[in-house]
C-alpha positions as CSV (number, residue, x, y, z in Angstrom):
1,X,0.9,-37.1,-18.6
2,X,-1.1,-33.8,-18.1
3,X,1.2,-30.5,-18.2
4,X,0.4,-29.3,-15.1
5,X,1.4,-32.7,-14.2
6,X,4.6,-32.8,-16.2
7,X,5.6,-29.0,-14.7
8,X,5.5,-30.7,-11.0
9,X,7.6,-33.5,-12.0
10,X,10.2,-31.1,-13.6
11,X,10.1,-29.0,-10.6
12,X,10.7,-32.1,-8.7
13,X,13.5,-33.0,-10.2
14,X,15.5,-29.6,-10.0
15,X,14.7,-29.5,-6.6
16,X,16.5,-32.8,-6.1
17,X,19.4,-32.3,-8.3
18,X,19.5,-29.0,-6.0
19,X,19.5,-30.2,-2.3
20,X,20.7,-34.0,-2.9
21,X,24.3,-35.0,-2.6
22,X,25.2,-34.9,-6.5
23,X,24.7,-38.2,-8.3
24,X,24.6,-36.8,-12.0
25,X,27.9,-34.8,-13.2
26,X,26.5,-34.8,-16.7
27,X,23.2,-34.6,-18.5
28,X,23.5,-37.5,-21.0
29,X,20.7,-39.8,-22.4
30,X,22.1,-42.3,-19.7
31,X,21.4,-39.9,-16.9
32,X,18.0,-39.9,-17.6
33,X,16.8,-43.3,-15.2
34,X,19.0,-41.9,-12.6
35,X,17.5,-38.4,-12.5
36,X,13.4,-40.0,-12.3
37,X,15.2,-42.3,-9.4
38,X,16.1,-39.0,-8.2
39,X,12.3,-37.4,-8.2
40,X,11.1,-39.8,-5.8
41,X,14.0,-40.2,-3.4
42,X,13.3,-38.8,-0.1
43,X,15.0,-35.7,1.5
44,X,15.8,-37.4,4.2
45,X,18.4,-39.0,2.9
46,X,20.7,-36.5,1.7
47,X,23.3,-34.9,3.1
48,X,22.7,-32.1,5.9
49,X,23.6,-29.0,4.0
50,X,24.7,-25.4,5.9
51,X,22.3,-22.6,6.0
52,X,24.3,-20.2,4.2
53,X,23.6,-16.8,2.8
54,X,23.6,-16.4,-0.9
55,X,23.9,-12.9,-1.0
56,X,27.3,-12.2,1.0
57,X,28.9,-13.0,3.9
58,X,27.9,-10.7,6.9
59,X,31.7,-9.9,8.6
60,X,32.2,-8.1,4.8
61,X,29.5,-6.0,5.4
62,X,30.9,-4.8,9.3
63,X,28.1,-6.5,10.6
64,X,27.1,-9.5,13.1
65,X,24.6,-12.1,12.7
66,X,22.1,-12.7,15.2
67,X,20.6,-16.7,16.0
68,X,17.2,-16.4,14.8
69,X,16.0,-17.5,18.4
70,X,12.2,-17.3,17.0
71,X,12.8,-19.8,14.4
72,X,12.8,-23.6,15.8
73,X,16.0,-25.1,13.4
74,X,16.1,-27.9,11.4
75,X,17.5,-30.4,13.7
76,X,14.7,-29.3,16.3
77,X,11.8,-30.2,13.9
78,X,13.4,-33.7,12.4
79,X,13.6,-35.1,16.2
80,X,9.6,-35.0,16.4
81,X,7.2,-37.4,14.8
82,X,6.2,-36.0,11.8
83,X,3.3,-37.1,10.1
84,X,3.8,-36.3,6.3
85,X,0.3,-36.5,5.3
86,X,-0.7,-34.0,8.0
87,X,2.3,-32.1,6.9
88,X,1.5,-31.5,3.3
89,X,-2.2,-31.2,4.3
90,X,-1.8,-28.6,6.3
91,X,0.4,-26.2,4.1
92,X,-0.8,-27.6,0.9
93,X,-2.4,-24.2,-0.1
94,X,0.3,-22.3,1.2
95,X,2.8,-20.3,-1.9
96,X,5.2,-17.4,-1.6
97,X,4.3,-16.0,-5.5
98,X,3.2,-12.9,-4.5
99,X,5.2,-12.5,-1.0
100,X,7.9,-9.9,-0.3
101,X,9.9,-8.3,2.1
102,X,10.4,-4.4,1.5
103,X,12.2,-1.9,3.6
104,X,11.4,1.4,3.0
105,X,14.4,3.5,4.0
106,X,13.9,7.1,4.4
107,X,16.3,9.9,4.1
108,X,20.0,8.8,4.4
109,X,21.8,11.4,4.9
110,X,25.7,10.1,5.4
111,X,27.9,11.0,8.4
112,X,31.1,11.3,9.0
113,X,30.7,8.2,11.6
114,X,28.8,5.4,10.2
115,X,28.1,3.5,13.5
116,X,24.5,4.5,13.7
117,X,23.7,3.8,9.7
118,X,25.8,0.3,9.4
119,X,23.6,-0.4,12.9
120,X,20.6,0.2,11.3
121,X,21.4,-1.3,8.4
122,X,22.4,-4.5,10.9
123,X,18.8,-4.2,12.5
124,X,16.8,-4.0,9.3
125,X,19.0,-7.4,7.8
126,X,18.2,-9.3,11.0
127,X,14.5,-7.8,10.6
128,X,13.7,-9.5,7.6
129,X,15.2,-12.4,8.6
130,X,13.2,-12.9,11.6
131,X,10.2,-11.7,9.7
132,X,10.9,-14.1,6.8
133,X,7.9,-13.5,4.1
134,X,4.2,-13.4,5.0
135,X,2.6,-16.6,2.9
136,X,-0.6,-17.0,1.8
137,X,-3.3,-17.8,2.7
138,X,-1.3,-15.3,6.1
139,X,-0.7,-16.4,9.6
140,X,-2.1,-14.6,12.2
141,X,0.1,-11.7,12.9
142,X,2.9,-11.5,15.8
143,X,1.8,-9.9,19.1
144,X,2.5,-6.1,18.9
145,X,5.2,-3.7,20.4
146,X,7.6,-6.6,21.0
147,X,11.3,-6.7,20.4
148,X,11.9,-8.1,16.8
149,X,14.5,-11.2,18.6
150,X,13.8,-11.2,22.3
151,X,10.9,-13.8,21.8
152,X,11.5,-17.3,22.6
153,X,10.3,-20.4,20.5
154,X,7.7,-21.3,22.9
155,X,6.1,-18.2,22.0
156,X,6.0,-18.1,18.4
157,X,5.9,-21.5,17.2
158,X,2.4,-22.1,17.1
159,X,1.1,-23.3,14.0
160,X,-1.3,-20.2,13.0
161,X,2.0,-18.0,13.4
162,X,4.4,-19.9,11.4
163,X,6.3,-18.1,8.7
164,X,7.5,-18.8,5.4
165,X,11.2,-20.2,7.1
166,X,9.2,-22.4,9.7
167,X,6.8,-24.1,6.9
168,X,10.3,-24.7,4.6
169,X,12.1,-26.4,7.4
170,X,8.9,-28.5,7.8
171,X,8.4,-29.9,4.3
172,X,11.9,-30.3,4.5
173,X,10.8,-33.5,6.0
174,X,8.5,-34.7,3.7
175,X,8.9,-37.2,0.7
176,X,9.5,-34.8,-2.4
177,X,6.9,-36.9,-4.2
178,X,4.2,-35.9,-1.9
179,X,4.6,-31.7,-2.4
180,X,2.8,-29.8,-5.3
181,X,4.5,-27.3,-6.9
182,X,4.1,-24.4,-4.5
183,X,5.7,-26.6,-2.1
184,X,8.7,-26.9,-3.7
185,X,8.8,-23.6,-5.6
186,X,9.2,-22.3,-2.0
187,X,11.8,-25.1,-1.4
188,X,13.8,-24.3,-4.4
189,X,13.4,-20.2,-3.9
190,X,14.9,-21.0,-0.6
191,X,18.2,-23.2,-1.9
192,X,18.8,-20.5,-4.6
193,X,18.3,-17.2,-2.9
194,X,19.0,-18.2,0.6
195,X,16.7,-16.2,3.5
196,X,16.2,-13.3,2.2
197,X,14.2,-14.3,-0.8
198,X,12.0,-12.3,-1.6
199,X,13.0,-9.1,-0.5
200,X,13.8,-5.5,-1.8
201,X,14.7,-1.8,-0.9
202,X,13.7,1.6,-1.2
203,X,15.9,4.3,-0.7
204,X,13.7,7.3,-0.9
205,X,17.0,10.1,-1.5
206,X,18.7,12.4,0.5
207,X,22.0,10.7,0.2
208,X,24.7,13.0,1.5
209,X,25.5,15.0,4.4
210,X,23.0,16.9,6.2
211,X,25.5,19.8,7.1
212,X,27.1,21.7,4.0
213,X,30.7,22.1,3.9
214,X,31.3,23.1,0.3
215,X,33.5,20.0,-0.2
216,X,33.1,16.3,-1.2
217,X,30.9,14.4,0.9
218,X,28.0,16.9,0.9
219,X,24.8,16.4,-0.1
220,X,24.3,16.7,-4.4
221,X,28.6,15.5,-4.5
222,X,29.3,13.0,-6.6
223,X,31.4,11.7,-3.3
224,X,28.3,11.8,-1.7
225,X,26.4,9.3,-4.4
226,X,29.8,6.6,-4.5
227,X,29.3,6.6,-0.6
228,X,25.5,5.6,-0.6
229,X,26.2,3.0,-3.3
230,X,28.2,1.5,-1.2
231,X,26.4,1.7,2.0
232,X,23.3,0.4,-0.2
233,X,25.0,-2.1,-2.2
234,X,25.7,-3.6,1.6
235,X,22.5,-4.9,1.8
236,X,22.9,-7.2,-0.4
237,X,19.7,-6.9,-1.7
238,X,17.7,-6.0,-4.9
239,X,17.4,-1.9,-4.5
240,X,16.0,0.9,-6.5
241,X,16.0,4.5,-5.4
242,X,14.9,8.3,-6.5
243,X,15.9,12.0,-5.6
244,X,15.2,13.9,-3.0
245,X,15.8,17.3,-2.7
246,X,19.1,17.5,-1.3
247,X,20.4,15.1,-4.3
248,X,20.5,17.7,-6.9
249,X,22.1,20.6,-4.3
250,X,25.7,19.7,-5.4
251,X,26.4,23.2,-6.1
252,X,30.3,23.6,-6.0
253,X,30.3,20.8,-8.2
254,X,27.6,21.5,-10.9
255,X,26.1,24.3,-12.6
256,X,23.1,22.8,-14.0
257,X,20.9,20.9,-12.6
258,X,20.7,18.4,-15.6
259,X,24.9,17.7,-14.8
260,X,23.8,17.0,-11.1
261,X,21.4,14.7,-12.1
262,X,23.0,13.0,-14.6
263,X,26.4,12.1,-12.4
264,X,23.0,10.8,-9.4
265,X,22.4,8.4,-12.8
266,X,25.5,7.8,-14.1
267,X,26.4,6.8,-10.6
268,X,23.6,4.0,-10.1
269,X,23.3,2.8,-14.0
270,X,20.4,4.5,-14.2
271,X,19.3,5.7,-17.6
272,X,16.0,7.9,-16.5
273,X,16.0,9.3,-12.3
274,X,12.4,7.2,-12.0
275,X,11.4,3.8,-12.1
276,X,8.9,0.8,-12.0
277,X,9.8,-2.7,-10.8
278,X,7.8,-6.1,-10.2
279,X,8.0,-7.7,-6.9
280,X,5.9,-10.9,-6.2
281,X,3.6,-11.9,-9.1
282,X,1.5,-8.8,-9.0
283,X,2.9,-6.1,-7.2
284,X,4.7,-3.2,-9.0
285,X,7.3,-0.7,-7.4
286,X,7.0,2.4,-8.6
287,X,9.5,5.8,-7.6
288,X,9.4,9.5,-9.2
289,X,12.0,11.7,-8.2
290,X,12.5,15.5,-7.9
291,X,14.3,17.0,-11.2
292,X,15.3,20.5,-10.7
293,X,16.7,22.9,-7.5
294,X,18.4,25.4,-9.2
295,X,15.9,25.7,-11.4
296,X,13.0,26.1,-9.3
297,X,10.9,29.2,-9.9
298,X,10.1,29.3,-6.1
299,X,11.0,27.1,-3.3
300,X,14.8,25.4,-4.6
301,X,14.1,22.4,-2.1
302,X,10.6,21.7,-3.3
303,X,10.3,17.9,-4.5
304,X,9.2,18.4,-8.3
305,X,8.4,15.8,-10.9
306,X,8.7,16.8,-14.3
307,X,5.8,16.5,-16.9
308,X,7.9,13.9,-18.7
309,X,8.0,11.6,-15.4
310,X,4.0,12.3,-14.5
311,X,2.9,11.3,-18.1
312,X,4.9,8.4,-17.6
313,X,3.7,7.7,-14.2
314,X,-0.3,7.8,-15.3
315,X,0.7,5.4,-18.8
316,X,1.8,2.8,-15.7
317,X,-0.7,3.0,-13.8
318,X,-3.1,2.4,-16.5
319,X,-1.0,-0.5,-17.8
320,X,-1.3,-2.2,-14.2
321,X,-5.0,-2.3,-13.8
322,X,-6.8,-3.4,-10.8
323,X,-8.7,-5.1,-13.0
324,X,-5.9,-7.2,-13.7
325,X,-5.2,-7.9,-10.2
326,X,-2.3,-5.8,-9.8
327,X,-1.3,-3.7,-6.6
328,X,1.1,-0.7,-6.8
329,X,3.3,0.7,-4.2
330,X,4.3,4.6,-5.1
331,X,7.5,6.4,-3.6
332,X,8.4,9.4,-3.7
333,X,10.6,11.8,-1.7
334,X,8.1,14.3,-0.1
335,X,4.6,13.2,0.8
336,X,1.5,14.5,-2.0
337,X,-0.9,17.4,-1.2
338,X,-4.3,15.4,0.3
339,X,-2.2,12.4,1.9
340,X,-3.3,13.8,4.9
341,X,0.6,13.1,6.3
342,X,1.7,15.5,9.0
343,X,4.2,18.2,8.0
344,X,6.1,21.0,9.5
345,X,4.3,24.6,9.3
346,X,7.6,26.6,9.8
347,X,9.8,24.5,7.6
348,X,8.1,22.8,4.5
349,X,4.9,24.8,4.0
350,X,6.0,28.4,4.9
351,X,9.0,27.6,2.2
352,X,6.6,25.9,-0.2
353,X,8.1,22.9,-0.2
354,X,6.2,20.0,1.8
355,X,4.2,18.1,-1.1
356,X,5.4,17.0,-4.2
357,X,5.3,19.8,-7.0
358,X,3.8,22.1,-4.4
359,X,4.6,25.2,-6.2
360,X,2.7,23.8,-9.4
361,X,-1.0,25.0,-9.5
362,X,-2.1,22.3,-11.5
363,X,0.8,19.7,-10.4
364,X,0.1,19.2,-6.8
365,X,-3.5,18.3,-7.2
366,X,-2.9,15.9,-10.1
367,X,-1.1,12.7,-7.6
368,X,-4.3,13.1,-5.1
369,X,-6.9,12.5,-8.1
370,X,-4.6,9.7,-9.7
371,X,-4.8,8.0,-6.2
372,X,-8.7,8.5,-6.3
373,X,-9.4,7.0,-9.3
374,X,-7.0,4.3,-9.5
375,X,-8.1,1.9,-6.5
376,X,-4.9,-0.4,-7.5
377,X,-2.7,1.9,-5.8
378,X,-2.1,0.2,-2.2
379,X,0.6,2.0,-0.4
380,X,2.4,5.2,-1.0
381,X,5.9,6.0,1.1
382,X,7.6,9.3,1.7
383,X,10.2,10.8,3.8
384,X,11.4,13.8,3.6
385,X,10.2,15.7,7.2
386,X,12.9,13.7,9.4
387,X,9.8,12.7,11.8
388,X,8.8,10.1,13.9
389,X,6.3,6.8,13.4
390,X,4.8,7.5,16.4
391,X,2.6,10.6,15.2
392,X,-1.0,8.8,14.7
393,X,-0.7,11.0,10.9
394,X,2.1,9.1,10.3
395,X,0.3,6.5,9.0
396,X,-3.0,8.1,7.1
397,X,-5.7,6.8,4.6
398,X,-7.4,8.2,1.4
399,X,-9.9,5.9,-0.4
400,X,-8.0,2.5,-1.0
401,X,-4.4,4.0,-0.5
402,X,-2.4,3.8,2.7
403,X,0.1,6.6,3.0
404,X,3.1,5.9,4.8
405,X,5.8,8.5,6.8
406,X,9.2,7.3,6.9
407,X,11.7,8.1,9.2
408,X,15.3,8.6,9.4
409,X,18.7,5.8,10.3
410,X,21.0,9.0,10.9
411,X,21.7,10.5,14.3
412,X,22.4,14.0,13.2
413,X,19.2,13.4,11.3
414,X,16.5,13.2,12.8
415,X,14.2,16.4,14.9
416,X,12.5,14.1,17.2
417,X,15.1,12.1,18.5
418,X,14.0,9.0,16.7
419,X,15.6,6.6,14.3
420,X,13.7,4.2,12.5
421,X,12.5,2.5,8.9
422,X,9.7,1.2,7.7
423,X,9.3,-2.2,6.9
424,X,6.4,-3.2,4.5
425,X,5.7,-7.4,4.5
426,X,2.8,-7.8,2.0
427,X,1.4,-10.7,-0.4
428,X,-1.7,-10.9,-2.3
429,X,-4.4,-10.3,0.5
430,X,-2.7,-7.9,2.4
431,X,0.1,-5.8,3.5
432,X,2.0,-5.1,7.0
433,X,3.7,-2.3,8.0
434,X,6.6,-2.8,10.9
435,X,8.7,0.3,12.4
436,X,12.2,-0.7,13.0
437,X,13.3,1.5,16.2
438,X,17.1,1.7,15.6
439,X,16.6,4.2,19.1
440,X,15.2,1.9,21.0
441,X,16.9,-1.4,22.2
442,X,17.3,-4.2,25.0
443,X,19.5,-5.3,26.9
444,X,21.3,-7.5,24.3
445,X,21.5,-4.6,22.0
446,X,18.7,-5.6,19.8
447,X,16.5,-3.3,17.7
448,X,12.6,-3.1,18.3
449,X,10.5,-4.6,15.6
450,X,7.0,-3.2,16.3
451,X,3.9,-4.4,14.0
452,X,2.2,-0.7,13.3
453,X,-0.7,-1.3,10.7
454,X,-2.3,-4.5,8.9
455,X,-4.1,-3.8,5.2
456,X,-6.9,-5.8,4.1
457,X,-6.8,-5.1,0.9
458,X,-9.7,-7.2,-0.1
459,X,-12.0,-5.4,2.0
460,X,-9.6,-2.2,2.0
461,X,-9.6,-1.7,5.3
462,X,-6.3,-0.3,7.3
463,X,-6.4,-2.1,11.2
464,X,-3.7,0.1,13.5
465,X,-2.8,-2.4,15.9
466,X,-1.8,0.0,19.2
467,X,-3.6,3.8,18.7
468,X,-2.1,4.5,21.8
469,X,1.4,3.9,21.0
470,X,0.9,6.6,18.3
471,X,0.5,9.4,20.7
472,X,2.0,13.1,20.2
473,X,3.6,13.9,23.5
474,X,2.9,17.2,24.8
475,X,6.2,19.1,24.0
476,X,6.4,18.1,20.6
477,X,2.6,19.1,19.9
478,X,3.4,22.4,22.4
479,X,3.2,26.0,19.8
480,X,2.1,26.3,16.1
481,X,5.2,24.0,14.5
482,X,3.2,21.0,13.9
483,X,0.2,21.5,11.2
484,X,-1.9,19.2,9.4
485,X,-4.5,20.0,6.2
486,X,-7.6,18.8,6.0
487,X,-10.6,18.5,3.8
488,X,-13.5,21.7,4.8
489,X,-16.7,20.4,6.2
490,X,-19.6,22.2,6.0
491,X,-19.5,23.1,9.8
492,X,-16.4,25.0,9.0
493,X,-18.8,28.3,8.0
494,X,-17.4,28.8,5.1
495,X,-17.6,25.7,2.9
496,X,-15.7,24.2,-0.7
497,X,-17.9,21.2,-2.0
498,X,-14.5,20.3,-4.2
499,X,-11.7,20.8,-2.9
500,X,-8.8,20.5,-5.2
501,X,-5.8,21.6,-3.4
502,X,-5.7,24.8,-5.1
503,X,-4.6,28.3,-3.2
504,X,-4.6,30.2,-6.6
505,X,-5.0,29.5,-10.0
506,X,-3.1,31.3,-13.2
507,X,-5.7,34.5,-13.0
508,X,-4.4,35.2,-9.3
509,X,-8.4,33.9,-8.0
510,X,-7.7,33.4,-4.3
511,X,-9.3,30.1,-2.9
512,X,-10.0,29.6,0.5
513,X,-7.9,26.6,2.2
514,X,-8.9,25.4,5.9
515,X,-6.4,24.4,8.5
516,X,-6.0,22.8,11.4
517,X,-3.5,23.5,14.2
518,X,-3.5,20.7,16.6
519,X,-3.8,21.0,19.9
């Protein structure tokens, strides 16, 4: 028997053991005729099982399920004539090895009265259920600006939009003996990790109270840390997160801010504040967080990176080539200079605090040039400014690397009157990014789920499926408050072939940087 043979056959048989009614209760020399009986029994013939979540029950988390209305359900599909050949034909180069699910949760920022956050984190749950993961080779995407569970089957169920949950409950069907391995590695990832296979979060910091009260509960408070555990740990899902400014600001509490930092670790079993993590087969997660407030020569809320965490960061990204076929998503609190991301002129950059290490001559310039010469960075997520998705600089591009704004779950948090999260569904030929709009909802109460940007990343193209939903209005563009940095063009008058970012370097030589306040 060839291995690759051999590995099917083995995958055949867990998968049996798994979903049929058990007929083995012990592994013994005498089990072994039963278990190959086993590997070519159909599914049809075992007993209907419950679709159950594996990772919790949802009345523990103060939440309510939603009927996945989109999805057609098992007992739908097994009443039609289904052709197994045609079946296993049609999905037979389908797989799920490099799909994933990945919200992106921007700053949290606790209140008082959780309604709003344990709503959002209802909406982004039922999200990525309704999403399930993108497979490849990817369906066509769903039609845009549409309310993530308002659609009906009829509209959805066609076979160029079926999702990972619809092509499951169709192989369902199928003899075992007639999958290949792909087929039922995404049987078997289903049975073991339920519907939300797959998937993983990003808390990008900011964890406490917005509004300082000098007691427990605000932001930097080792209160304030326990609380977003357990609001995070209510996902139920995989999570990794970093600093952001407001982390380390537990001042009545600390003196340093190494002993802030270190309760932030302490609290999430963390032995080092960043962090790199494998999703899918080749895609790597990877978070830096700010380090210092107190301790901050200029701005205290500038998002700094020490040089401990950037000469880490560059070692892994030159361990995860694109060479090697790998694909890295970056996060980080605050956005980097030459993201082109909008920011706030009053606020961040009059305080010298809107990019990463912004204070550092050298520093801020260095994330830009890593971006530029390493094309296997995809995707790059920060928070941060508390703005909206629907700013069209929300979303920006620089070479191969999508940059990506995310906004804010909290009602006392936001500046625009929005509420959403990002939602990132990706697998090895590209990447989608949703906005969850917690603010915006019909008339059953449900969240809108609206498809923002597709990536090719084999041609590296970014598509933005509605430009005109991503329109400033008038009074939030009205005055000087919004601003947004550009690279000087020769037009300009007075032009920089290179420009590095730099306003001044150790000497005190002034450079010249152009701007552009948007009408």
């Amino acid at each position: 028997m060839r291995q690759g043979q051999a590995i099917q056959l083995s995958k055949m048989i867990i998968l049996h053991l798994v979903y049929l009614t058990p007929m083995v209760h012990s592994f013994s020399a005498s089990s072994s005729r039963t278990l190959m009986s086993i590997a070519h029994a159909r599914t049809s013939s075992t007993t209907p099982r419950t679709n159950t979540r594996t990772s919790g029950d949802y009345n523990s988390l103060h939440v309510t399920t939603r009927p996945r209305i989109l999805l057609p359900s098992s007992s739908s599909l097994s009443s039609k004539n289904i052709n197994d050949d045609d079946v296993v034909n049609e999905y037979k180069d389908h797989s799920i090895r490099d799909s994933f699910n990945l919200i992106a949760l921007g700053d949290l920022h606790l209140e008082d009265d959780m309604t709003k956050h344990n709503e959002a984190r209802n909406d982004l749950i039922s999200a990525i259920q309704f999403l399930s993961l993108l497979p490849s080779p990817s369906p066509s995407p769903s039609p845009k600006n549409t309310s993530a569970f308002a659609q009906t089957p009829s509209q959805s169920t066609t076979n160029e939009h079926k999702n990972t949950h619809q092509i499951i409950q169709t192989l369902k069907q199928c003899p075992a003996g007639d999958l290949n391995a792909a087929q039922l590695e995404m049987l078997l990832e289903e049975k073991v990790q339920g519907d939300l296979m797959h998937c993983h979060l990003v808390s990008l910091g900011d964890l406490g109270r917005k509004d300082i009260r000098h007691e427990p509960g605000d932001a930097g408070t080792t209160k304030s840390f326990r609380d977003a555990k357990e609001f995070l740990e209510g996902f139920n899902l995989p999570y990794d997160l970093i600093t952001g400014n407001h982390d380390l600001e537990g001042l009545d509490e600390f003196d340093t801010d190494e002993g802030n930092l270190r309760a932030w670790m302490d609290c999430f079993n963390k032995s080092v504040p960043y962090f790199a993590n494998v999703i899918g087969e080749k895609t790597l997660l990877v978070g830096l967080s700010t380090v210092r407030f107190r301790d901050s020569p200029h701005s205290s809320h500038e998002c700094h990176a020490d040089d401990d965490q950037l000469a880490w960061f560059e070692q892994t990204i030159r361990d995860h080539s694109e060479v090697d076929g790998w694909r890295i998503c970056v996060f980080t609190h605050a956005p980097i200079m030459g993201s082109n991301l909008r920011v706030l002129q009053n606020v961040h950059i009059m305080n010298g605090c809107a990019w990463m290490n912004h204070c550092s001559v050298d520093g801020r310039s260095l994330f830009i040039d890593i971006v530029k010469r390493s094309p296997q960075i995809k995707l790059w997520c920060s928070g941060h400014f508390h703005l909206s998705h629907e700013f069209p600089d929300s979303l920006s591009r620089v070479n191969q690397c999508t940059f990506v704004q995310v906004g804010v779950v909290g009602q006392k948090s936001t500046r625009d009157h929005t509420r959403q999260t990002r939602i990132v569904q990706g697998n090895s030929r590209e990447f989608r990014i949703y906005s969850v709009n917690h603010h915006v909802r019909d008339e059953d109460g449900n969240a809108e789920l609206r498809l923002d940007a597709t990536i090719d990343l084999a041609k590296g193209e970014m598509k933005l499926v509605d430009k005109a939903n991503l329109s400033c209005s008038s009074d939030e563009n009205d005055g000087d408050e919004w601003f947004r940095a550009y690279i000087p063009q020769e037009e300009d008058g007075c032009y920089i072939d290179s420009a590095t970012g730099r306003i001044a370097d150790e000497k005190g030589e002034c450079r010249v940087m152009f701007v552009n306040v948007m009408e």
